[in-house]
DSSP file (Angstrom, degrees, kcal/mol; ACC not computed):
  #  RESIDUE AA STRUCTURE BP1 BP2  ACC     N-H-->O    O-->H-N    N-H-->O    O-->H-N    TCO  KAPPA ALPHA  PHI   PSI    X-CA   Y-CA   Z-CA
    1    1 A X              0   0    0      0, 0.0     2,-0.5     0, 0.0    28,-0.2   0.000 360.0 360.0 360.0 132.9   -3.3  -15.6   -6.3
    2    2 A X        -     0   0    0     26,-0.4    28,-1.5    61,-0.0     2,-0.6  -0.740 360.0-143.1-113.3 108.8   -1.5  -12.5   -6.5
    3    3 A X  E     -a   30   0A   0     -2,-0.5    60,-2.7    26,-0.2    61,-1.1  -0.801  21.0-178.3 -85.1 117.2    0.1  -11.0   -3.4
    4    4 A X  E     -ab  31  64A   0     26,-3.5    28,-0.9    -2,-0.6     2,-0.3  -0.800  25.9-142.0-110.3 177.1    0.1   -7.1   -3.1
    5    5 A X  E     -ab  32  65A   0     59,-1.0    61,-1.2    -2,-0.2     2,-1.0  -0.779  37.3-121.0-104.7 151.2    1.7   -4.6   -0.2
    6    6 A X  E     - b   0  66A   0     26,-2.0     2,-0.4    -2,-0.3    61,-0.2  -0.918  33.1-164.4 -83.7 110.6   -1.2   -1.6    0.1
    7    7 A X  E     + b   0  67A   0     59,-2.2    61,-3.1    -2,-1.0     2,-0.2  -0.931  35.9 113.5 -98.2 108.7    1.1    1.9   -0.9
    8    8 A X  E     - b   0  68A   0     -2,-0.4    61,-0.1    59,-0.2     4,-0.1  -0.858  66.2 -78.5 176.9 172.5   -0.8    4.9    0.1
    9    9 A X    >   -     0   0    0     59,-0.5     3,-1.6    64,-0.3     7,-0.1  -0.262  38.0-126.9 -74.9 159.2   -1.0    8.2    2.6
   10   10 A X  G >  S+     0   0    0      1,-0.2     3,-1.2     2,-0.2     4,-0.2   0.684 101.7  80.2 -88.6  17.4   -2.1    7.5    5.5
   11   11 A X  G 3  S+     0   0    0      1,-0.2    -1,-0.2     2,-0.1    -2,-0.1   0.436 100.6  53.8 -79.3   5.1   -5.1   10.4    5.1
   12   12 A X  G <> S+     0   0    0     -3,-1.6     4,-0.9    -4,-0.1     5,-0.3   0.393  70.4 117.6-110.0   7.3   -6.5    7.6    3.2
   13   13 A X  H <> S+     0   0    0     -3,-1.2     4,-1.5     1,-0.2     5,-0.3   0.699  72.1  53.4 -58.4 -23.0   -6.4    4.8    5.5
   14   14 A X  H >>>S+     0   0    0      2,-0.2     4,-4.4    -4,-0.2     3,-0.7   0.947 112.7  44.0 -37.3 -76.3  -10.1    4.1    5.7
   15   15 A X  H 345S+     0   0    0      1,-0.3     4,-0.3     2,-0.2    -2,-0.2   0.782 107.4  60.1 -32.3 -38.9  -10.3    3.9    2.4
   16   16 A X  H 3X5S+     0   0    0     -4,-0.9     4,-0.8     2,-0.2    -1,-0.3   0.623 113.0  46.5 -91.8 -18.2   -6.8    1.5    2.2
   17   17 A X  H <X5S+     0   0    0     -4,-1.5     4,-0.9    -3,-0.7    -2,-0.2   0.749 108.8  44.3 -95.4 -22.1   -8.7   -0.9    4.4
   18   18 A X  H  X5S+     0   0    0     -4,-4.4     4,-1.2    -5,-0.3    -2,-0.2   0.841 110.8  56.0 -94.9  -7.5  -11.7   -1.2    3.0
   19   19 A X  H  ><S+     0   0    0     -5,-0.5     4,-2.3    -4,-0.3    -2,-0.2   0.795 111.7  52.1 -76.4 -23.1  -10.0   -1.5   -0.8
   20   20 A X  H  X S+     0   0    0     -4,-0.8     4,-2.2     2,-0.3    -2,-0.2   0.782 105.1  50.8 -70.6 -26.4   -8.0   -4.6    0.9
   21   21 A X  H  X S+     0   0    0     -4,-0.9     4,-3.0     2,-0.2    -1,-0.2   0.843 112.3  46.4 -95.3 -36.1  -10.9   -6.0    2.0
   22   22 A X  H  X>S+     0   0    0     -4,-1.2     4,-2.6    -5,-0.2     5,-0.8   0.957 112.7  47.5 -52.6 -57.9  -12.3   -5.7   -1.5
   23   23 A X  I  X>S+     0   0    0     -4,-2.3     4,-2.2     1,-0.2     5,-1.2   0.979 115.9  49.2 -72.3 -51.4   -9.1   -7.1   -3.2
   24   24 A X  I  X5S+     0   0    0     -4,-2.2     4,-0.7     4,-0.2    -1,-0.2   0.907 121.8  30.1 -19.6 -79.1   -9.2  -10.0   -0.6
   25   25 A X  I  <5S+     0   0    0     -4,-3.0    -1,-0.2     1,-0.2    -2,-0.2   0.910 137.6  13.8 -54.5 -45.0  -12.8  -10.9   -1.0
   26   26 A X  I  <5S+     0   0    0     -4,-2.6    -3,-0.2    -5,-0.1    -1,-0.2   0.594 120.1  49.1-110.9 -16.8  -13.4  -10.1   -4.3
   27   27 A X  I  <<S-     0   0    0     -4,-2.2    -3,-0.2    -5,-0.8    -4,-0.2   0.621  95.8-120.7-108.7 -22.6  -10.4   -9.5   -6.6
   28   28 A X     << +     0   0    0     -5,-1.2   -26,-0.4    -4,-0.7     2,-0.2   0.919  63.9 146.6  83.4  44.8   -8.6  -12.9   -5.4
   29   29 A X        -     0   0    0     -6,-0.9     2,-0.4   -28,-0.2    -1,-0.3  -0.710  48.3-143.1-113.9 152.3   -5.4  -10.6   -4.1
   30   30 A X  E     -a    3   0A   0    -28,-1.5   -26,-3.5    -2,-0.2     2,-0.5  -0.835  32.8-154.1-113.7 126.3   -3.5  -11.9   -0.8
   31   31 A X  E     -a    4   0A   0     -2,-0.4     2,-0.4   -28,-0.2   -26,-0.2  -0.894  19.1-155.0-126.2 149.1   -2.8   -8.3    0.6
   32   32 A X  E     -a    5   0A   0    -28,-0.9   -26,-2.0    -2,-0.5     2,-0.0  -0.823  33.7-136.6-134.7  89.0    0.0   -7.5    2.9
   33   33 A X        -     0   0    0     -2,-0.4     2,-0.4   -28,-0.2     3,-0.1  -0.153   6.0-113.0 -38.4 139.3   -1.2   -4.4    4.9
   34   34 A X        -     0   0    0      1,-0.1    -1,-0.1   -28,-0.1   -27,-0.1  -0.581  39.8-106.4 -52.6 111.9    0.0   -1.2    6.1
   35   35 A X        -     0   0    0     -2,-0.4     2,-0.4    16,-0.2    -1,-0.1  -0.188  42.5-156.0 -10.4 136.4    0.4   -0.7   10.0
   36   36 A X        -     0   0    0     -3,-0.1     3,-0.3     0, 0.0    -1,-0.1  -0.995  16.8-148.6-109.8 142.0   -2.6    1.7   10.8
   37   37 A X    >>  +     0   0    0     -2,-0.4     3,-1.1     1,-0.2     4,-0.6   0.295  28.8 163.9 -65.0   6.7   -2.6    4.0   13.9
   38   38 A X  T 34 S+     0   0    0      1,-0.4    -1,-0.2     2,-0.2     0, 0.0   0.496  79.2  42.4 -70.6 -18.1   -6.2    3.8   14.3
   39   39 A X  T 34 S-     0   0    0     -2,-0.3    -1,-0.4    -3,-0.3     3,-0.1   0.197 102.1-139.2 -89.5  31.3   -5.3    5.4   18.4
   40   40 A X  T <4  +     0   0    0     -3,-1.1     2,-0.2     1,-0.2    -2,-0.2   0.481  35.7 171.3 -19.3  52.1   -2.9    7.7   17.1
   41   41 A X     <  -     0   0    0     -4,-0.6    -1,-0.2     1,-0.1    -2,-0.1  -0.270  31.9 -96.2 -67.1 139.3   -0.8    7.5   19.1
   42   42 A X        -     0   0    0     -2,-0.2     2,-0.3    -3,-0.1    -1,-0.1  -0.241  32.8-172.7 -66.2 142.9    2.8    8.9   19.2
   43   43 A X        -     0   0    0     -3,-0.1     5,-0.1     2,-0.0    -1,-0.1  -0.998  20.6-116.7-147.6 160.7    5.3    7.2   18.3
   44   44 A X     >  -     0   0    0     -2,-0.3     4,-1.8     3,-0.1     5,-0.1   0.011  39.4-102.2 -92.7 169.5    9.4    8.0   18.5
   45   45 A X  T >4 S+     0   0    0      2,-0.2     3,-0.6     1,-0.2     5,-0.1   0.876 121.3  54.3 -64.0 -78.3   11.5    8.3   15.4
   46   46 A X  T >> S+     0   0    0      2,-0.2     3,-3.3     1,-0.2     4,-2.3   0.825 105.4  54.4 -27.6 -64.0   13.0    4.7   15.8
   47   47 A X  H 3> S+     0   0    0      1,-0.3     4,-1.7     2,-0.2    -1,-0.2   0.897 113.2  41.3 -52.9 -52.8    9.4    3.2   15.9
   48   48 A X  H <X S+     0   0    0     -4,-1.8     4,-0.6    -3,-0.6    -1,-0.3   0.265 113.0  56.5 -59.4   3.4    8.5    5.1   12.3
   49   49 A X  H <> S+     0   0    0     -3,-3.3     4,-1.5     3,-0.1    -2,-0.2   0.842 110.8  42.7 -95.6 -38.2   12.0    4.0   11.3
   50   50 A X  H  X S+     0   0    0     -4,-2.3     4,-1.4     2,-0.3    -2,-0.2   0.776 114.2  49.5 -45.2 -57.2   10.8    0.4   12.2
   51   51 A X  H  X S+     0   0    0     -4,-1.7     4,-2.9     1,-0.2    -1,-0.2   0.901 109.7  50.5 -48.7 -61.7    7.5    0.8   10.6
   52   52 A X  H  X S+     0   0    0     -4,-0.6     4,-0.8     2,-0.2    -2,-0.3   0.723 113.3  44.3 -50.8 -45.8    9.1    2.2    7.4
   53   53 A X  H  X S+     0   0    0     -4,-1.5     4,-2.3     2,-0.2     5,-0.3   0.867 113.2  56.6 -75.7 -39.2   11.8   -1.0    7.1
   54   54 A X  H  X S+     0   0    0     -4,-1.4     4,-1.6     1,-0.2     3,-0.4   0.959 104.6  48.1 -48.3 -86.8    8.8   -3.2    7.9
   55   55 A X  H  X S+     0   0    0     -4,-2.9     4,-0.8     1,-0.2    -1,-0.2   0.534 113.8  51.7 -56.4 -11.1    6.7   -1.8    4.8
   56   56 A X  H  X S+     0   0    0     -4,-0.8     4,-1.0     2,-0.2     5,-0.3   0.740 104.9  46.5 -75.7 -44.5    9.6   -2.4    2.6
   57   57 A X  H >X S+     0   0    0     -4,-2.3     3,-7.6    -3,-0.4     4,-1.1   0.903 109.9  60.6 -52.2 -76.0   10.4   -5.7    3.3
   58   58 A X  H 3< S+     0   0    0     -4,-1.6     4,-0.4     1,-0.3    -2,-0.2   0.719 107.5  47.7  -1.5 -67.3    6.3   -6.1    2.9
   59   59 A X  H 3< S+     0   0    0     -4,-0.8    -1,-0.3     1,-0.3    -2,-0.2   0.512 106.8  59.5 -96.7  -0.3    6.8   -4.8   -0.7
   60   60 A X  H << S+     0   0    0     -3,-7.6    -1,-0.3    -4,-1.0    -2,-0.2   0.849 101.9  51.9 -81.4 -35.5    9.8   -7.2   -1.2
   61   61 A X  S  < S+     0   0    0     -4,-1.1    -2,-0.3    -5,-0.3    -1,-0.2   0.285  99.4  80.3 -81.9  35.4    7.9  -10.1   -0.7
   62   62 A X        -     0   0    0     -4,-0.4   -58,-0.1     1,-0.1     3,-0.1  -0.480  66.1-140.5 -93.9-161.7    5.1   -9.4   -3.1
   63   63 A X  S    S+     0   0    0    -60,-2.7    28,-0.9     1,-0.3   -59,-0.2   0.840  89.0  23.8-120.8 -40.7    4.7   -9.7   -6.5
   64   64 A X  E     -bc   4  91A   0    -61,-1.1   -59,-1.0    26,-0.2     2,-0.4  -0.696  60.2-140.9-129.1 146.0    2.8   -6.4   -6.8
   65   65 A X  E     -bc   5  92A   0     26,-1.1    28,-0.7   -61,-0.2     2,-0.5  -0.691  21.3-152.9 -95.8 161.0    2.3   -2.6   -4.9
   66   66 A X  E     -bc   6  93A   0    -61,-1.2   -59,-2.2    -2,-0.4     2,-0.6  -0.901  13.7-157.8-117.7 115.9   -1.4   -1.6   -5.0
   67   67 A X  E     -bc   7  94A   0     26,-2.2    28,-9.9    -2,-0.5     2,-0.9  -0.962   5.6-153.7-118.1 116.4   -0.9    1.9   -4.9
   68   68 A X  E     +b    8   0A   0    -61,-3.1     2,-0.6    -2,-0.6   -59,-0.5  -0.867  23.3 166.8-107.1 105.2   -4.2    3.8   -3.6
   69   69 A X    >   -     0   0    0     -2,-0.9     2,-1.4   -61,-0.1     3,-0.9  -0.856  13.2-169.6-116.3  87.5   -4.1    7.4   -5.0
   70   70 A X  T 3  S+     0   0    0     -2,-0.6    -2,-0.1     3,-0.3     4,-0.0  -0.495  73.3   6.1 -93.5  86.7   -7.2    8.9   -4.6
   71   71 A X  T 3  S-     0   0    0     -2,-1.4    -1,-0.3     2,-0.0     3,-0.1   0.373 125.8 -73.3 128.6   3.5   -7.7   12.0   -6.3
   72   72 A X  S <  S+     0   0    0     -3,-0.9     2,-0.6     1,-0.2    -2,-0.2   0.781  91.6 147.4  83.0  17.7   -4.5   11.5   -7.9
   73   73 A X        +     0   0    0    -64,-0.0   -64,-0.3     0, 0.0     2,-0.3  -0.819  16.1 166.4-109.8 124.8   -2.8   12.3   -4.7
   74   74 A X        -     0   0    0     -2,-0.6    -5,-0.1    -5,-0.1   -66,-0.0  -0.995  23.5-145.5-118.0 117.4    0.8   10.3   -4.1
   75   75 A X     >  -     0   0    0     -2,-0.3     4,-1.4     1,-0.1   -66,-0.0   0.032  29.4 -97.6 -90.1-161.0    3.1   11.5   -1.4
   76   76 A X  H  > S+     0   0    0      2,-0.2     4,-0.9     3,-0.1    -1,-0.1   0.725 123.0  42.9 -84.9 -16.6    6.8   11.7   -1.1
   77   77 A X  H >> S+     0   0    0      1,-0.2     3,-4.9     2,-0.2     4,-0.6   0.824 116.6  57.5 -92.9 -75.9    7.2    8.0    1.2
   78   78 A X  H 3> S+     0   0    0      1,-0.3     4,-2.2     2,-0.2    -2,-0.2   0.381 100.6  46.2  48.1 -89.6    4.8    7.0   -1.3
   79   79 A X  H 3X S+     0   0    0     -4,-1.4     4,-2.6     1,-0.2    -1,-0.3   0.756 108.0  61.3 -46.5 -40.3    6.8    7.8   -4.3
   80   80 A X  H <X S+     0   0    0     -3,-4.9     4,-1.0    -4,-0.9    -2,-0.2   0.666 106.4  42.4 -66.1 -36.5    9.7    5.9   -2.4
   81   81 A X  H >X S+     0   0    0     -4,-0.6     4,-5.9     2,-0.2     3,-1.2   0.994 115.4  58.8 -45.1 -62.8    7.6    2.5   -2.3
   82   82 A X  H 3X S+     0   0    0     -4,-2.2     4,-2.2     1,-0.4    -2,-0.2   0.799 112.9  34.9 -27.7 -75.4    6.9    3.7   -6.0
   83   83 A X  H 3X S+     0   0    0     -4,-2.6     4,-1.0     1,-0.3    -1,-0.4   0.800 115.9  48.2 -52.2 -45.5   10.3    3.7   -6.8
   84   84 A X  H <X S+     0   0    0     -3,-1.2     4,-0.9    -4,-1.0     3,-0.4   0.842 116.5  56.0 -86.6 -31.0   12.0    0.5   -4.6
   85   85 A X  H  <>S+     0   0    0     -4,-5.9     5,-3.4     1,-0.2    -1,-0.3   0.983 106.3  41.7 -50.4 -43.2    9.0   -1.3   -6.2
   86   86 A X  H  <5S+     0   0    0     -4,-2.2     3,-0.3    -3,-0.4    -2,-0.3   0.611 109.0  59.5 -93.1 -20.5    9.8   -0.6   -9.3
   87   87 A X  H  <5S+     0   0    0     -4,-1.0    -1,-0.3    -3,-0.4    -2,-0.2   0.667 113.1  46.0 -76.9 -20.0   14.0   -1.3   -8.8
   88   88 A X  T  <5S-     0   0    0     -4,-0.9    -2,-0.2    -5,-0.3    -1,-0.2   0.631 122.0-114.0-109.2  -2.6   13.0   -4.7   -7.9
   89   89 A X  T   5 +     0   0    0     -4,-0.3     2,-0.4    -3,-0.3    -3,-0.2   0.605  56.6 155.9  64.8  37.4   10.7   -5.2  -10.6
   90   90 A X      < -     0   0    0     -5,-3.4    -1,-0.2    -6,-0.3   -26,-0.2  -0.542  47.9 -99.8-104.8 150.1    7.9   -5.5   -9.2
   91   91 A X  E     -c   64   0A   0    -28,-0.9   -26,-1.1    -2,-0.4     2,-0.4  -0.255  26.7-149.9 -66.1 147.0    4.5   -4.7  -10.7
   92   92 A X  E     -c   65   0A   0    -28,-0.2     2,-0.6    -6,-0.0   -26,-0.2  -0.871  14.0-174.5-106.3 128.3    2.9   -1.3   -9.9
   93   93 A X  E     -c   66   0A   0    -28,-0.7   -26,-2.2    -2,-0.4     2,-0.4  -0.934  17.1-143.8-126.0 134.9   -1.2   -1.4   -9.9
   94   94 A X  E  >  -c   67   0A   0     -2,-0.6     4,-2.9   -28,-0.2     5,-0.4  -0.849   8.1-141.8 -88.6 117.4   -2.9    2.2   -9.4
   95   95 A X  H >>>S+     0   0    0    -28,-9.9     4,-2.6    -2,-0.4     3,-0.6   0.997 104.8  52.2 -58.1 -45.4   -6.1    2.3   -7.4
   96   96 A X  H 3>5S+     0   0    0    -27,-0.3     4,-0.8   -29,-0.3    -1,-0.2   0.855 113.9  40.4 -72.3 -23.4   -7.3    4.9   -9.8
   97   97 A X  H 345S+     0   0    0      2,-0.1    -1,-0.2     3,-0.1    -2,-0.1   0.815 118.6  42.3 -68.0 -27.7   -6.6    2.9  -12.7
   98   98 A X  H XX5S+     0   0    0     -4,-2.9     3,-2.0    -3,-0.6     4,-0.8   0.895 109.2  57.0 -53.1 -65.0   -7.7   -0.5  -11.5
   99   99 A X  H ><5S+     0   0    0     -4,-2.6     3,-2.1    -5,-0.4    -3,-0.1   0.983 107.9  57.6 -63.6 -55.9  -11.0    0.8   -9.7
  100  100 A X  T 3<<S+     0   0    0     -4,-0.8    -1,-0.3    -5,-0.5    -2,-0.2   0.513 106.1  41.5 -63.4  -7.2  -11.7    2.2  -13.3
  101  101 A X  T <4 S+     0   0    0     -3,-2.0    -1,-0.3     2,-0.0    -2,-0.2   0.594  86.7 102.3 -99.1   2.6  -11.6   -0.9  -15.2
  102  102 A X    <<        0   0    0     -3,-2.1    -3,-0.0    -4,-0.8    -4,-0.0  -0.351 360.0 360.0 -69.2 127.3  -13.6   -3.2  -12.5
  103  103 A X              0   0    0     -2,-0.0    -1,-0.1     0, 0.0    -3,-0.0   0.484 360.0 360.0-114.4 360.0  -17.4   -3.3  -14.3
């Protein structure tokens, strides 16, 4: 079983939870979620700094990013997983490549 972190904006988070719940059930992935806001609530500078060291640690300890780009769309923190994944050598899986080979 293959551990990924979920990488993606969070104008997709619907979307990033119900593809986890797929790779869970169905794909045999151990997923290490993204915080969601689901009250949106504000939160201070320090707290998003928190959040942000949090999801990187998350993406040391996998073996994989799942990177959900829908529409082709990848933002700039995004890019920044992209990248620290990719320094550590960890493999990068594209939802829009993935979803497209699933029959």
């Amino acid at each position: 079983m293959k551990t990924v972190t979920i990488c993606g904006s969070m104008r997709f988070e619907r979307e990033m939870q119900s593809i986890a719940f797929r790779l869970e059930t169905m794909d045999n992935y151990n997923v290490l979620q993204c915080v969601y806001n689901i009250d949106k609530l504000d939160i201070s500078q320090e707290e998003a700094a928190s959040l942000a060291k949090g999801h990187f640690r998350k993406i040391e300890m996998s073996d994989a990013i799942y990177v959900v780009d829908i529409d082709g769309y990848i933002g700039n923190q995004v890019t920044k997983e992209i990248e620290y994944a990719k320094s550590l050598g960890k493999e990068v899986i594209y939802h829009s490549k993935y979803a497209s080979t699933e029959a």
